[in-house]
Phi, psi and omega in degrees: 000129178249221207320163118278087187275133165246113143232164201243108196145081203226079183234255185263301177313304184304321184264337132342319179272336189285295174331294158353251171010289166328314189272335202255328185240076168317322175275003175271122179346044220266166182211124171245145166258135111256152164321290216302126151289351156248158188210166194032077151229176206248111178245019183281333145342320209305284220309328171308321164271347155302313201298357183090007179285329187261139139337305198216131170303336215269335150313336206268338184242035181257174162292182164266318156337335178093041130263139184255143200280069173283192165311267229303296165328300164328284185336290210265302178322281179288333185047036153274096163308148169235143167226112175253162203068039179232117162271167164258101196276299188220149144238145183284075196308316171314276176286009191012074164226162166273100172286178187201140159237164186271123206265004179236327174269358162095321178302153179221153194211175182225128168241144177284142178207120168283006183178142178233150162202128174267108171240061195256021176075204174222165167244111201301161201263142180225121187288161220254081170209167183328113152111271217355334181252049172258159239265332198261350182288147213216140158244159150248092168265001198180166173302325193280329171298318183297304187332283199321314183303292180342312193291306182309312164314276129041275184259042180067351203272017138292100142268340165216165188211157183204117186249113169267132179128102183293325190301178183312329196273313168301348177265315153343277203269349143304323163306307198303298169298301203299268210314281183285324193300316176054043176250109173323109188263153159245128182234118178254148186228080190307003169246196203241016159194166198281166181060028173316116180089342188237342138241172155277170201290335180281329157252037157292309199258356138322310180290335182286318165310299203296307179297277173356301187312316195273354160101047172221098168316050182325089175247110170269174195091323181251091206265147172287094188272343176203150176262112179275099169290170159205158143069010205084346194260152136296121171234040200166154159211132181249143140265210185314331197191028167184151181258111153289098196271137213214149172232021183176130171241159163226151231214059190258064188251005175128171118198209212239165169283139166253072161285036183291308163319316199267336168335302163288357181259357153090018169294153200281138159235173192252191194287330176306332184105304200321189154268132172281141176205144182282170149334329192278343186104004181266134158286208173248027115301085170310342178264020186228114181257179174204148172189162183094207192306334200294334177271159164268121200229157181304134186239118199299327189255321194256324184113341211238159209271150182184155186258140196233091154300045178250126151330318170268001156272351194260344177266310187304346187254331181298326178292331161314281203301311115030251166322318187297278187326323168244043162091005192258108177317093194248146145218141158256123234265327190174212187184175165217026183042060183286153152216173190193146241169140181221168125203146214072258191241352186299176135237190166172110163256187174192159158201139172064199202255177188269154176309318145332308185293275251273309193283016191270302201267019178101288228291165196235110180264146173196162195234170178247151148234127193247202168179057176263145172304161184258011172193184191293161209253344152264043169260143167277141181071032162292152168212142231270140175221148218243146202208148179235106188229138185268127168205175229242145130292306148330268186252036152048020147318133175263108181272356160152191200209104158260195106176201202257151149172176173304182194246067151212234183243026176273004169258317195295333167310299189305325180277328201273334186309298187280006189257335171272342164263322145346308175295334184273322155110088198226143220257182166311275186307322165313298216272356143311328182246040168293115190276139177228138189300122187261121154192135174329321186270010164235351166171152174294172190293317202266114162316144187256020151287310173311320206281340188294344199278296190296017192254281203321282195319325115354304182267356145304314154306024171055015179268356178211145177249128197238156144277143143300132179293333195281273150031320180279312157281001157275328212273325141356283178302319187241073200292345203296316204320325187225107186280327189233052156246135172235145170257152174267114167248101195282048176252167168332095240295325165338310156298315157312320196293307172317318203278331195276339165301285202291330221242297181118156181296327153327324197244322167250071207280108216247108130252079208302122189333311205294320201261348164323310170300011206220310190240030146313325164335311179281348182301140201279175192237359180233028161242169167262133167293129156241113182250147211234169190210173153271336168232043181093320154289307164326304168307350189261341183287312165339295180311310180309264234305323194281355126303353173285304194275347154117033186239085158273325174289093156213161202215119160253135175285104201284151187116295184083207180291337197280338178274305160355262200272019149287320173329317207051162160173156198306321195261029184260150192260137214309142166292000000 
């Protein structure tokens, strides 16, 4: 008989390490315990398969081979036991066992273990207000709530929804009703944009348009104070200042670490709710590892400490412990919280922090907004990708890389791009020269990863002066505020022309890049210039010039038109 591995935990960290293990000690004993009857499955999936991309749940536990990863599968494949439908009741560090109960016949037994690994995942947070345990109310913790969600479409009995919580999983399953479904959606966000701390506001509100656009009823701002049953079901939810009559809510507010198990085994957890854990994936019980939602991990850029709910960091950490456990020296160092995310025809990524996070954390931060095509701009079917990139002033660090774009890879190249250089601590100046494989039909010569590092390099170098855009649209909306402000629009004068309509010529003063050297002159001499464009460049080199001649009060709208009116607001004028 060789080792005896038990791990506790069998969606992603668990059955990964287990799988290891196998490859690395063919004779050794692994046992995964879960609650669940299903197991090792993709549950960063579920909203897809409500929505009708996965088919079948049953996809959600297949291979790529078409086998789906049951008891039977460990067992004959892998030569892993499983026992599901098994809770993990306690553990003994002292004898080093597991009680366990069989959840369904009730018996308990203790399995022996020479190395433990805690894989119990995480749970979603379910807010503590009136109604919350009614029979139509939903969290997404597991496969069997989606199913159940699905059956209720399925069979018509949804007409309206009503989803709390603006993060990944609440934009997911709005999308989910809305598209195929055509179920009048409500998506409520008790903070004043979606993704709060993980983008910035512009591209928060972008993504908030694109959901509008699509029949998804956005109410920021407005946290859920009660579910109003009849009959057992939730048929409303009110907030702050309005009732949402609903026939399924779902309840997407976040979530926890589930370390309770280790809390009672008297293992170290952090501030986080997580399980402490070294590189290797050791707890502070060496012979006991964790990994996936249940730890807490180095966060690469800031230093702090965070739980990184994703499946794919929950395989990368499970494949550690995995090695450690059979003896082979692996470490996992942190992450940086790349994500990505679609809805409709939208994308929105993000990696290492938002300019909000970073100035959060002490850094004296600041962000570029870009808006360059996502491949040469004479390829047909090029399209406008809309980009953020955050950095230290001080030491011209890249603290991260968000934005928008259509749903193909021209953002996930720029995040995965940046997520490897972020991880490295890689500079300003790196990410000019980051290379990226070039041909027209996959990015323009100047990348627009170079191009965002060179918007900061410039402006760290004092040569360009920006407005904040959301800033911009207010005072758009609010013009008094600032009475000896004008905008310059050096785009084509055609282009100009609807805002020189709505706005008047006074105010909206149409100067074409070509014309600038010539007709500065004309420019008034007691306002301040916002000069606008569609992504920014034509305006910042304007500004250079017009500090050559001695037209210092001017501001470029970094972005341009092309972030503008993805934002939308009521006073950009109809196309």
């Amino acid at each position: 008989m060789g080792k005896r591995i038990v791990i506790i935990g069998g969606v992603a960290a668990g059955p990964k390490a287990a799988c290891r293990v196998k490859r690395l000690l063919p004779d050794a004993k692994v046992t995964v315990v879960d609650q669940d009857s299903l197991i090792s499955y993709g549950g960063c999936g579920i909203p897809y398969y409500v929505a009708g991309d996965v088919s079948d749940e049953s996809e959600l536990r297949s291979t790529s081979f078409h086998m789906v990863r049951n008891e039977s599968f460990f067992e004959k494949a892998k030569g892993v036991e499983t026992l599901t439908s098994t809770r993990a009741v306690s553990i003994d560090r002292a004898n080093k066992t597991v009680l366990v109960e069989n959840l369904q016949s009730g018996e308990r037994c203790s399995l022996e273990y020479d190395t433990l690994m805690l894989a119990t995942g995480s749970q979603p947070v379910k807010l503590p207000i009136p109604g919350n345990d009614a029979d139509n109310v939903f969290t997404i913790s597991d496969l069997h709530k989606a199913i159940a969600i699905k059956e209720m479409l399925a069979k018509g009995k949804v007409g309206k929804a009503v989803v709390v919580g603006g993060g990944a999983i609440g934009i997911e399953m709005a999308e989910a009703f809305s598209d195929l479904w055509g179920v009048e959606t409500s998506l409520v966000e008790f903070q004043d944009q979606l993704l709060p701390m993980i983008v910035d506001a512009p591209m928060a509100r972008i993504f908030e348009k694109n959901l509008r656009d699509n029949n998804v009823d956005v109410l920021l701002g407005e946290g859920a104070e009660e579910i109003i049953v009849k009959d057992g079901k939730a048929v409303a939810v009110r907030t702050g200042t309005r009732t949402l009559e609903t026939d399924i809510v779902i309840m997407a507010t976040g979530i926890r670490a589930r370390s309770e198990l280790a809390v009672e085994a008297g293992l170290a957890v952090g501030g986080t709710g997580g399980i402490i854990v070294n590189e290797r994936m050791q707890t502070s019980d060496p012979d006991i590892y964790a990994a996936g939602d249940c730890v807490e991990i180095t966060n690469l850029v800031s230093g702090r400490k965070f739980i990184a709910p994703f499946g794919s960091m929950a395989n990368k950490e499970g494949r550690v412990a995995g090695d450690n456990m059979a003896g082979i020296p692996s470490s996992f160092k942190g992450g940086v919280g790349s994500f990505i995310i679609k809805a409709f025809d939208v994308s929105l990524g993000a990696v290492g922090l938002s300019l909000a996070a970073a100035l959060a954390a002490g850094y004296d931060a600041d962000i570029t907004l870009s808006s360059p095509a996502d491949r040469a701009h004479f390829y047909p079917g090029q399209q406008v990708i809309c980009l953020g990139l955050v950095f230290d002033r001080k030491s011209r660090r890249v603290l991260g890389l968000q934005g928008t774009g259509p749903v193909n890879d021209g953002l996930s190249a720029r995040i995965d791009a940046a997520a490897v250089a972020i991880s490295a601590g890689a500079t300003i100046d790196d990410f000019g020269n980051i290379e990226m494989a070039y041909s027209p039909p996959f990015s323009p010569a100047i990348d627009p990863i170079n191009a965002a590092a060179y918007i900061a390099d410039n402006i760290c170098g004092g040569r360009m002066h920006q407005i904040d855009v959301v800033e911009f649209c207010q005072w758009m909306e609010n013009r008094d505020t600032h009475p000896d402000w004008v905008v310059v629009d050096v785009r084509h004068q055609s282009e100009a022309e609807p805002f020189i309509e709505q706005f008047g010529a006074d105010f909206w003063i149409t100067l074409p890049y070509d014309q600038v050297r010539e007709r500065f002159a004309e420019l008034p001499q007691d306002k301040k210039c916002v000069i606008f464009c569609n992504a920014g460049s034509r305006s910042f080199e304007t500004q250079v010039f017009l500090e050559s001649v001695g037209v210092t009060e001017t501001m470029v709208l970094p972005g341009g038109f092309n972030i503008i009116r993805r934002m939308g607001g009521d006073w950009i004028p109809a196309s």
